[in-house]
N, CA, C and O atoms as CSV, one atom per row, in Angstrom:
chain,resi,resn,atom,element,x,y,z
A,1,UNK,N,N,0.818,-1.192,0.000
A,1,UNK,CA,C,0.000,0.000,0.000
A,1,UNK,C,C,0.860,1.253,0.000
A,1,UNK,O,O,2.037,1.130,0.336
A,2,UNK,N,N,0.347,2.549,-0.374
A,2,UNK,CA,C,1.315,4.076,-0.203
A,2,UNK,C,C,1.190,4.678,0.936
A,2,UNK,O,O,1.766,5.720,1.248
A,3,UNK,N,N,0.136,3.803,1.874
A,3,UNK,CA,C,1.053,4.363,2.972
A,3,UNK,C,C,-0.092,3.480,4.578
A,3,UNK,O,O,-1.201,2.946,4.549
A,4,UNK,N,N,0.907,3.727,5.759
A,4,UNK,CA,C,0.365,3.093,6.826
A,4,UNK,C,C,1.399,3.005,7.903
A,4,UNK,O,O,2.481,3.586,7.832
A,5,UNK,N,N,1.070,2.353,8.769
A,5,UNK,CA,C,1.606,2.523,9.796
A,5,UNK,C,C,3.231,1.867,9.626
A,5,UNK,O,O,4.048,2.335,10.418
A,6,UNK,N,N,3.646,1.009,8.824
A,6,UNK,CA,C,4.801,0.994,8.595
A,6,UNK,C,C,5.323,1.630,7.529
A,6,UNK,O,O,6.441,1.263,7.166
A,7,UNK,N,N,4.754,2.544,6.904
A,7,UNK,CA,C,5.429,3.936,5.423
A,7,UNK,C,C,5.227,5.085,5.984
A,7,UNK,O,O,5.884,6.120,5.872
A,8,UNK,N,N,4.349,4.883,6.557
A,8,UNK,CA,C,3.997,6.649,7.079
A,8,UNK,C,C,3.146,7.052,6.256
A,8,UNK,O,O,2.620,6.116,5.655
A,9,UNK,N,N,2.574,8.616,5.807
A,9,UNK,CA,C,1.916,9.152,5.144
A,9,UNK,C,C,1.381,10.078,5.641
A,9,UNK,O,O,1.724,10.273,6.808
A,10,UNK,N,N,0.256,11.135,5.009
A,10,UNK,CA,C,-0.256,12.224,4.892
A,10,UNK,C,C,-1.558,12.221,6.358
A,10,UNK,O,O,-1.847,13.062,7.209
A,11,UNK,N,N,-1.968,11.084,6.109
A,11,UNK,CA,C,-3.098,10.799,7.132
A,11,UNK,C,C,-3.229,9.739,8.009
A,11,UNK,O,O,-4.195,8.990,8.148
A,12,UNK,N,N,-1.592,9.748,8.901
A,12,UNK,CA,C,-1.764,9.081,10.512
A,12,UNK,C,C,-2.227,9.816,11.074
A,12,UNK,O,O,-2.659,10.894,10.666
A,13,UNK,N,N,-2.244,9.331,12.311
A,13,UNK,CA,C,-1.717,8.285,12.591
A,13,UNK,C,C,-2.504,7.183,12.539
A,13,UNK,O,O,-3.684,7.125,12.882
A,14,UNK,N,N,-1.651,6.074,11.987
A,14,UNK,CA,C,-2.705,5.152,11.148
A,14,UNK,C,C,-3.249,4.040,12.639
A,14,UNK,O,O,-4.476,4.072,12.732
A,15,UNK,N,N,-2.719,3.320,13.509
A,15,UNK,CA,C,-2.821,2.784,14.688
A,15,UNK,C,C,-3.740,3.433,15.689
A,15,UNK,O,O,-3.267,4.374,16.327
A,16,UNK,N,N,-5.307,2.974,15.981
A,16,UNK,CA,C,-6.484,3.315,16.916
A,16,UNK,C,C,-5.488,3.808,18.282
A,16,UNK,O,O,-5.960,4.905,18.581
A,17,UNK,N,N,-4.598,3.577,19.024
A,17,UNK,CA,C,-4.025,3.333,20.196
A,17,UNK,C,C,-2.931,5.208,19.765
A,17,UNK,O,O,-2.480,6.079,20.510
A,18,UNK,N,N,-2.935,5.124,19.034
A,18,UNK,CA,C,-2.275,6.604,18.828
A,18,UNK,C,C,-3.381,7.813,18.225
A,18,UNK,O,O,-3.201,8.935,17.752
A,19,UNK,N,N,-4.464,7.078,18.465
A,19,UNK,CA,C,-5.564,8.748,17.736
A,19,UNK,C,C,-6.158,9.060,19.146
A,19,UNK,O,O,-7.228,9.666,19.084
A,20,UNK,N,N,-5.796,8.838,20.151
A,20,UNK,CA,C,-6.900,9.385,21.178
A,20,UNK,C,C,-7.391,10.206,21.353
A,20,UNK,O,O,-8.544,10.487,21.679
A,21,UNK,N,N,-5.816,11.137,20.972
A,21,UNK,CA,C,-6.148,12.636,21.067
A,21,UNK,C,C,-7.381,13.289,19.773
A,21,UNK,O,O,-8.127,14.244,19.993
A,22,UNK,N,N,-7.339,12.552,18.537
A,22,UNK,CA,C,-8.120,12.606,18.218
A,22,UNK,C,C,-9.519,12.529,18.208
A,22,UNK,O,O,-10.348,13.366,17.853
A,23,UNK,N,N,-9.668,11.285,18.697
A,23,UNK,CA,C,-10.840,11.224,19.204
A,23,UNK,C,C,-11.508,12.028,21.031
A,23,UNK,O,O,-12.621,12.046,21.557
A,24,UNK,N,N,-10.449,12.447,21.359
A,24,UNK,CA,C,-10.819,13.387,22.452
A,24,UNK,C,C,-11.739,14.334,21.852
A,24,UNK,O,O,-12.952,14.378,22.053
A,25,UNK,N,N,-10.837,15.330,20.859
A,25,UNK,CA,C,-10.846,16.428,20.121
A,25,UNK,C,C,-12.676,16.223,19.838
A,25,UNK,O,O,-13.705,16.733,20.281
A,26,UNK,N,N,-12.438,15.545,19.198
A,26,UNK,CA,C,-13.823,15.391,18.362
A,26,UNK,C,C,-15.134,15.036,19.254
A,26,UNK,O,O,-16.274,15.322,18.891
A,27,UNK,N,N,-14.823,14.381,20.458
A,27,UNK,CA,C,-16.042,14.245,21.258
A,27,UNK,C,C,-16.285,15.891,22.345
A,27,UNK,O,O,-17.274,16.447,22.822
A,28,UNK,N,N,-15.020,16.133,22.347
A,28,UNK,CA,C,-15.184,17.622,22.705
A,28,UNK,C,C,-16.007,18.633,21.997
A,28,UNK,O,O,-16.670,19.423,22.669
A,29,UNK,N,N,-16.031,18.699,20.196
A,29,UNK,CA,C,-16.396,19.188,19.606
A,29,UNK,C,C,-17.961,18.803,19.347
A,29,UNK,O,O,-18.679,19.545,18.676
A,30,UNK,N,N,-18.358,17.790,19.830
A,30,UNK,CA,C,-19.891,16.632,19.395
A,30,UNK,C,C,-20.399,17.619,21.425
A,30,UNK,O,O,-21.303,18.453,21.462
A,31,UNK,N,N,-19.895,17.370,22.248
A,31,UNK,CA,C,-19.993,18.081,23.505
A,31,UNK,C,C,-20.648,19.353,23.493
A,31,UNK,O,O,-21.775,19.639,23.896
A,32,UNK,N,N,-19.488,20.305,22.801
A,32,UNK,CA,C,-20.056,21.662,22.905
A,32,UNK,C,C,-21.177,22.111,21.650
A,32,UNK,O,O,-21.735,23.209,21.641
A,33,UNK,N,N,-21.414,20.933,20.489
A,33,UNK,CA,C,-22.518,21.587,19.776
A,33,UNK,C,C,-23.817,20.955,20.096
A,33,UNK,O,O,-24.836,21.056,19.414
A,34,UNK,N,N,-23.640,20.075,21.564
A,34,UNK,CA,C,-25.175,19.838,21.992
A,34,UNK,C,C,-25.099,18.115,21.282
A,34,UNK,O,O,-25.934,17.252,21.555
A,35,UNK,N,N,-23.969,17.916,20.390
A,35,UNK,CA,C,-24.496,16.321,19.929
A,35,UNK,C,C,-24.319,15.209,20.802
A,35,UNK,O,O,-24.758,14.076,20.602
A,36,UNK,N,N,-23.682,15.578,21.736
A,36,UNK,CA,C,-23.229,14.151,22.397
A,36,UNK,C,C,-22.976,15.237,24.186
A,36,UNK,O,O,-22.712,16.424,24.382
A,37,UNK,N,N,-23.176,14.314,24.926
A,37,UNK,CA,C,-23.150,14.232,26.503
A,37,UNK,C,C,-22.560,13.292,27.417
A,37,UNK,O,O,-22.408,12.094,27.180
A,38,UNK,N,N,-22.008,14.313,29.221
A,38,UNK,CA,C,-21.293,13.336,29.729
A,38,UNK,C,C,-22.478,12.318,30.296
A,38,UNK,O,O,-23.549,12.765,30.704
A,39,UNK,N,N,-22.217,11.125,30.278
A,39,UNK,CA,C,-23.290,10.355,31.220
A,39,UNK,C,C,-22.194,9.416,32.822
A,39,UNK,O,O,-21.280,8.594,32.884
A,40,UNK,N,N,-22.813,9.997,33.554
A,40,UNK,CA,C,-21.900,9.870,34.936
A,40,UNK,C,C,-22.590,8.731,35.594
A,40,UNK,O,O,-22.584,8.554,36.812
A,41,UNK,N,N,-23.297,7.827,34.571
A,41,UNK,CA,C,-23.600,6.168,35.360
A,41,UNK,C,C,-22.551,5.690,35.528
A,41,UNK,O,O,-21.603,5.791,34.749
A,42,UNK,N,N,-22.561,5.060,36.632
A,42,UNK,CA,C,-21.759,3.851,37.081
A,42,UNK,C,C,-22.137,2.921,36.434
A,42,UNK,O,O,-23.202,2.952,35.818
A,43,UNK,N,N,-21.042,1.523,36.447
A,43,UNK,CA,C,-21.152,0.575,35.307
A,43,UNK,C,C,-22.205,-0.319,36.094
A,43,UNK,O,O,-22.957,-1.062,35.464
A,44,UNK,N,N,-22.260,-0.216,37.835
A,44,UNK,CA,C,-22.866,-1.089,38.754
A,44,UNK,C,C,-24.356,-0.523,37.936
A,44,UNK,O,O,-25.047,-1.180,37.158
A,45,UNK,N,N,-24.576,0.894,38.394
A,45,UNK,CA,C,-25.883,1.347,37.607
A,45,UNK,C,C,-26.815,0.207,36.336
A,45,UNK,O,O,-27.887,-0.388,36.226
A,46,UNK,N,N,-25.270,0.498,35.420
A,46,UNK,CA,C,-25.862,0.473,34.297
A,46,UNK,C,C,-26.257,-1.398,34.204
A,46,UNK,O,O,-27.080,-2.051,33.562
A,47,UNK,N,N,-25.166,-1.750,35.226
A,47,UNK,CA,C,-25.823,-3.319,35.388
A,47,UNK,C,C,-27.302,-3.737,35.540
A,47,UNK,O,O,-28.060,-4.387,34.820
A,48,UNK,N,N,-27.440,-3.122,36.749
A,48,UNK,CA,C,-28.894,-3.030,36.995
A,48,UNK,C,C,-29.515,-3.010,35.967
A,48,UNK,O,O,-30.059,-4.006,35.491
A,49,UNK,N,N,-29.538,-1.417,35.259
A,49,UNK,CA,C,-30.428,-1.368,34.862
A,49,UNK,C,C,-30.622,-2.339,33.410
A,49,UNK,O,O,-31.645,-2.184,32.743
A,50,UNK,N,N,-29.707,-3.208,33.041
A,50,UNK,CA,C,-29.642,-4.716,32.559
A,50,UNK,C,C,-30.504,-5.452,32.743
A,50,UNK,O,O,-31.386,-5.935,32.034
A,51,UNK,N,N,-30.202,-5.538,33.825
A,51,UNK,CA,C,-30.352,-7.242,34.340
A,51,UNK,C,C,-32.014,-6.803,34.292
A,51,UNK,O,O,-32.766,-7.589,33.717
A,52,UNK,N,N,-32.528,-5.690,34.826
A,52,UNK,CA,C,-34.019,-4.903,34.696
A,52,UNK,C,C,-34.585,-5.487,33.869
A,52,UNK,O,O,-35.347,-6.447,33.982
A,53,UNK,N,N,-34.033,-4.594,32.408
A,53,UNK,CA,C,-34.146,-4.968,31.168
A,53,UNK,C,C,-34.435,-6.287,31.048
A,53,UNK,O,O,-35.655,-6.451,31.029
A,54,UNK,N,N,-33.798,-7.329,30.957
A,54,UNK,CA,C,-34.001,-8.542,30.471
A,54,UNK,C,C,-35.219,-9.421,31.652
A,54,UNK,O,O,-36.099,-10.163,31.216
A,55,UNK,N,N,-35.065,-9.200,32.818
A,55,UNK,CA,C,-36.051,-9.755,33.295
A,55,UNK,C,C,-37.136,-9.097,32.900
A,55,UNK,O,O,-38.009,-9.961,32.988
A,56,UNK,N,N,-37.591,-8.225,32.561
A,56,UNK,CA,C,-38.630,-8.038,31.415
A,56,UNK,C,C,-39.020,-8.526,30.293
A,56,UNK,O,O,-40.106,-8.323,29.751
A,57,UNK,N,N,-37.977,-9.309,29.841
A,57,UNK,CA,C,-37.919,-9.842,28.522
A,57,UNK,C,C,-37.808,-8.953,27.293
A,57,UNK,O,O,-38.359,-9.066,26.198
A,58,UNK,N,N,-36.907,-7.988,27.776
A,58,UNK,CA,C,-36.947,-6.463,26.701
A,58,UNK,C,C,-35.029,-6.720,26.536
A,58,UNK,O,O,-34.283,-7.305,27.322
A,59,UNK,N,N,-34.763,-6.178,25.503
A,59,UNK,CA,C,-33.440,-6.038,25.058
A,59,UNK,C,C,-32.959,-4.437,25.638
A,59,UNK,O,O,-33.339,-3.285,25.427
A,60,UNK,N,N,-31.742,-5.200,26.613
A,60,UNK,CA,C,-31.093,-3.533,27.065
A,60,UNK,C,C,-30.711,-2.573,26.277
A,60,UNK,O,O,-30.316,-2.801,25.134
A,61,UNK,N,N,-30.780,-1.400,26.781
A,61,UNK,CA,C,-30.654,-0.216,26.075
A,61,UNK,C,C,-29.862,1.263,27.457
A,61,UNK,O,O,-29.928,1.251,28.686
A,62,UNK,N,N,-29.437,1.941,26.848
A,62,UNK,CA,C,-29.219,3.263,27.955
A,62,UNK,C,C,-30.738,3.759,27.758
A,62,UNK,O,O,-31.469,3.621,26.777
A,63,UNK,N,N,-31.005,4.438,29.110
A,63,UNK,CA,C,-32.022,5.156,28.804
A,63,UNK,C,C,-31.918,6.366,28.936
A,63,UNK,O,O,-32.709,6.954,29.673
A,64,UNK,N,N,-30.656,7.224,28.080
A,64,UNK,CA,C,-30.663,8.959,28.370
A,64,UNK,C,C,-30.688,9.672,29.874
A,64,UNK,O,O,-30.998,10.862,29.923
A,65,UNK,N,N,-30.354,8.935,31.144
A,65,UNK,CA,C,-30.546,9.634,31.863
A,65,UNK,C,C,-29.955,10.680,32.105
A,65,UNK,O,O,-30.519,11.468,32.865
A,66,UNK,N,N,-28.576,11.048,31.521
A,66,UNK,CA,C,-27.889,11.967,31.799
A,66,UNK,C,C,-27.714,12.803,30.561
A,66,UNK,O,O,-26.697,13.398,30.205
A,67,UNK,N,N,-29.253,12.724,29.781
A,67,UNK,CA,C,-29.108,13.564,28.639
A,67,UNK,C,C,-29.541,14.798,28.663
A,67,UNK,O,O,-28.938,15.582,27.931
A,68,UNK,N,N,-30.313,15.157,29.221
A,68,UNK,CA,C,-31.599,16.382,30.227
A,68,UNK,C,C,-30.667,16.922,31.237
A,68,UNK,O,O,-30.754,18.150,31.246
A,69,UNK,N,N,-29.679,16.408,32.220
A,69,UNK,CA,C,-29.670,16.618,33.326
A,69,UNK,C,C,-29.394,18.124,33.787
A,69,UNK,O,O,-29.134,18.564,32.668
A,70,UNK,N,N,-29.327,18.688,34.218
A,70,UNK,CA,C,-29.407,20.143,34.748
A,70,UNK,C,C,-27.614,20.448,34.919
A,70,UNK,O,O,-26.892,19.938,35.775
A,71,UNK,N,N,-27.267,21.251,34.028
A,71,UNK,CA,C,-26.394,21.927,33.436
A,71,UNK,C,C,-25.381,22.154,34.882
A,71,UNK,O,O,-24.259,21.653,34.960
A,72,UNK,N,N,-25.871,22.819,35.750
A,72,UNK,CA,C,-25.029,23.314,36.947
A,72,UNK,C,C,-24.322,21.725,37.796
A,72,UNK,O,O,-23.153,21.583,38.154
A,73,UNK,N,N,-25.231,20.904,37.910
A,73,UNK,CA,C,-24.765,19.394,38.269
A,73,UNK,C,C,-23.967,18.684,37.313
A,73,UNK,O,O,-23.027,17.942,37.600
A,74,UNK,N,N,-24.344,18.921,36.281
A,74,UNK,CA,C,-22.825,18.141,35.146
A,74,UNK,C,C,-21.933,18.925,35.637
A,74,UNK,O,O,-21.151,18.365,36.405
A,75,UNK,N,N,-21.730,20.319,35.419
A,75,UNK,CA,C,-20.877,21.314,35.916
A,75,UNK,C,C,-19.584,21.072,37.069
A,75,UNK,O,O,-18.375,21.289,37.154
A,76,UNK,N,N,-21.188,20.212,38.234
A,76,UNK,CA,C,-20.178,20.122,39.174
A,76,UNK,C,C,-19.924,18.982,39.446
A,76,UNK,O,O,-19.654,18.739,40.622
A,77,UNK,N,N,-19.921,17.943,38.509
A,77,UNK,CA,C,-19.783,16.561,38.707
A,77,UNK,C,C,-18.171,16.698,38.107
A,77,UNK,O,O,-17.118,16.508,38.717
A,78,UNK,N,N,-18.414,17.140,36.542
A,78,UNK,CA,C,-17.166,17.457,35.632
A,78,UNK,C,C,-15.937,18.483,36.844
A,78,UNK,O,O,-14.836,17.978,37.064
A,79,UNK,N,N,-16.160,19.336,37.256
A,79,UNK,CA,C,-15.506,20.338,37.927
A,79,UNK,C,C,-14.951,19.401,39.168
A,79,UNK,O,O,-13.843,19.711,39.606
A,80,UNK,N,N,-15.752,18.083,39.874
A,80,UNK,CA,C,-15.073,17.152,40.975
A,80,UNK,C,C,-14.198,16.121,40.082
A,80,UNK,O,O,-13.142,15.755,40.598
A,81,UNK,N,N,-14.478,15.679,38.969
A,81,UNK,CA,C,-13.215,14.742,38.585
A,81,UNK,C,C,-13.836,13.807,38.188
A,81,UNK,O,O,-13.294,12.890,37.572
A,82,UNK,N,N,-15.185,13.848,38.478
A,82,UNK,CA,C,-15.890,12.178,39.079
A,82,UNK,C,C,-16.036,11.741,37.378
A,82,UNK,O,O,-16.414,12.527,36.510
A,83,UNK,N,N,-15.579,10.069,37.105
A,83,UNK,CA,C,-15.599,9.628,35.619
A,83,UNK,C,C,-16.927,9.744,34.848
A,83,UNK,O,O,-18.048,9.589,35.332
A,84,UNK,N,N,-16.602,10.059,33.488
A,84,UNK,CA,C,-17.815,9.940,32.749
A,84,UNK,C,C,-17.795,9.287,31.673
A,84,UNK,O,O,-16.712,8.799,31.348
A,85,UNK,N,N,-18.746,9.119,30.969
A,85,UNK,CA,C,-18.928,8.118,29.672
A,85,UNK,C,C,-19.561,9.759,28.642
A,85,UNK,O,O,-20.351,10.611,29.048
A,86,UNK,N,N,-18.751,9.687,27.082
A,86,UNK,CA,C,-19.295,10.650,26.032
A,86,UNK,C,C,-20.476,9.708,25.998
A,86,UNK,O,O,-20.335,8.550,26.393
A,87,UNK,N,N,-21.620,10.145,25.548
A,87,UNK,CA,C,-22.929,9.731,24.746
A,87,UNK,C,C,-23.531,10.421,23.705
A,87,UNK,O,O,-24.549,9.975,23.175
């Protein structure tokens, strides 16, 4: 091929494990135009709300909870450190 992770080229970095920053960039940019959000479930949460799911006999899904949430509390969730998931 003209080019890749062992030639180099115009459009690396070709290796997922070296674009992070890329993909930071871009969920930053999906962030501030309203397309995408932090969601501050825990994975225990999101278990639950699984295991919910299927004992219903329904196929899991997120359910947006942290898509609405009130601006000043992301604020100060983001501003404590505490981990989040882009959505």
């Amino acid at each position: 091929w003209d080019e890749g992770p062992e030639v180099g080229g115009d459009y690396g970095p070709y290796r997922q494990s070296e674009r992070g920053h890329i993909y930071q960039e871009k969920a930053r940019e999906l962030m501030e135009a309203g397309l995408a959000y932090p969601c501050f479930c825990t994975q225990e949460e999101l278990d639950k709300k699984k295991e919910e799911a299927e004992a219903r006999g329904e196929n899991p899904k997120y359910d947006g909870m942290w898509r609405d949430a009130d601006p000043a509390l992301v604020k100060e969730k983001m501003d404590a450190g505490e981990p989040y998931t882009i959505r």
